[in-house]
N, C-alpha and C positions, 0 to 999 in steps of 0.2 A: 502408557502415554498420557501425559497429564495434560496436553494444550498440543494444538495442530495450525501452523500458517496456515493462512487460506487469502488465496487472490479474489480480484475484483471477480462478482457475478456475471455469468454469459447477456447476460439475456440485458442489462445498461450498455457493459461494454459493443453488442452485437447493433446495439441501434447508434452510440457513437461512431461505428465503424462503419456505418450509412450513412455518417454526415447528419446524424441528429446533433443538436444542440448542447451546448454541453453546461457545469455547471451556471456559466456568466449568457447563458443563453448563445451563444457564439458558435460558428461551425469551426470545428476540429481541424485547428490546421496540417497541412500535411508537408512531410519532409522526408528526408533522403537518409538514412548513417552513415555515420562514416565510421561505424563499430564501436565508439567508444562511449560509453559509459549509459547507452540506450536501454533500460529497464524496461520492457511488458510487465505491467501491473496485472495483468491477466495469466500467461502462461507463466508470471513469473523466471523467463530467461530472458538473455541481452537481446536487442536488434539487431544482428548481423548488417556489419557493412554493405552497404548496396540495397537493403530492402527499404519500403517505406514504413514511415509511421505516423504518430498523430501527437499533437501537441494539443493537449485540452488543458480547461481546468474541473478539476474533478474537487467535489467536497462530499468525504466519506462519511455521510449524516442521514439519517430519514427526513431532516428538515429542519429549515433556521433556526436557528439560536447562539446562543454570543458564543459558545463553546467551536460550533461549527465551522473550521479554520476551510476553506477553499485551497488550494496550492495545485501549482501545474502537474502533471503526468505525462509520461509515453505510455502508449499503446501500439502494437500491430497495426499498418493499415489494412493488413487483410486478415482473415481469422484465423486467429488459433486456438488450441487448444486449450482449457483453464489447467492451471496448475492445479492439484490432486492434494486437497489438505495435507498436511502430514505433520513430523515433529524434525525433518528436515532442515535444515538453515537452506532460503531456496536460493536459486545459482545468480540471481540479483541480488544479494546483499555480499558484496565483494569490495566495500568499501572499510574499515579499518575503525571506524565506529557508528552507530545509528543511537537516537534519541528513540528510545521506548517507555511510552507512555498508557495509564491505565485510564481506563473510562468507566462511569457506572451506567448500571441500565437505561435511565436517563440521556447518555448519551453527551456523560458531564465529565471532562477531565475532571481525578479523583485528586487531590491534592497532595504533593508529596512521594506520587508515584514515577513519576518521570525525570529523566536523567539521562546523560548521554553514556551509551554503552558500548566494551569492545565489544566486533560484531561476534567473536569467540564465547561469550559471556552472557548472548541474548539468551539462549535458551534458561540459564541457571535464573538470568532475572526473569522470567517468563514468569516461571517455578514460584519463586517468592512471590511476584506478587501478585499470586492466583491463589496464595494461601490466604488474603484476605477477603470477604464476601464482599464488598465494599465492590468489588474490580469484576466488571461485567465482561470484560474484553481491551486487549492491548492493540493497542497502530504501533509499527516500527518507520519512522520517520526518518529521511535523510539529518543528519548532524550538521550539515553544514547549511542546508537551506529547509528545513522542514516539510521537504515535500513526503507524500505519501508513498508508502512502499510497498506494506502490506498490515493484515490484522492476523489477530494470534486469540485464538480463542482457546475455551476449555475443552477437551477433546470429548 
């Protein structure tokens, strides 16, 4: 296995889910599904209709800088389980293409690394562009509005 998804950390997600604060300092709104198209960035599976969950904004950074894009998420409102890294495509990328982009250790989109990809096709771009050192770790990003989905690291 050359790279493994991996979802958001317990231990942010667990204090969002307390109604801590989220990136824009804001409490984590809450809502209802109605099943469709509701991603946990945490256990990485849908939101089934009828459950709650959380509307934040999340920005996947250790800390400001121009690089550091903010964009909405769901989350569970109650806890669950994190998704188990793996080289898996996880059962929330069910959309038809996602924007996958490299970052360096810095925490700097790598230029040139990013593109909009079928979602069939992430894994093999994973692949390439982990053959460069340059590429500390990839975000697979929704395609049509840039929100966060998940990271792709080296295994």
């Amino acid at each position: 296995m050359v790279f493994q998804f991996t979802a958001l950390p317990t231990a942010p997600v667990r204090a969002l889910q307390r109604g801590e604060p989220d990136a824009y300092g804001r409490t984590p709104e809450l809502k209802i599904s109605d099943g469709d198209g509701m991603p946990c960035r945490h256990c990485l599976k849908n939101i089934a209709a009828g459950q709650g969950y959380l509307v934040l904004a999340y920005r996947p950074f250790p800390k400001l800088q121009p690089y550091a894009e903010t964009r909405p998420i769901f989350l569970h409102a109650q806890e669950c389980e994190r998704a188990v890294a793996g080289d898996m495509l996880p059962e929330i990328l069910e959309s038809p293409d996602y924007i996958v982009r490299g970052y360096d250790r810095d925490d700097r989109i790598v230029y040139g690394s990013g593109g909009v990809i079928p979602t069939g096709a992430i894994a093999a771009r994973a692949e390439t562009l982990f053959e460069s050192s340059k590429i500390a770790y990839l975000h697979v990003r929704s395609a049509r509005n840039n929100c966060y989905q998940c990271r792709i690291e080296r295994a």
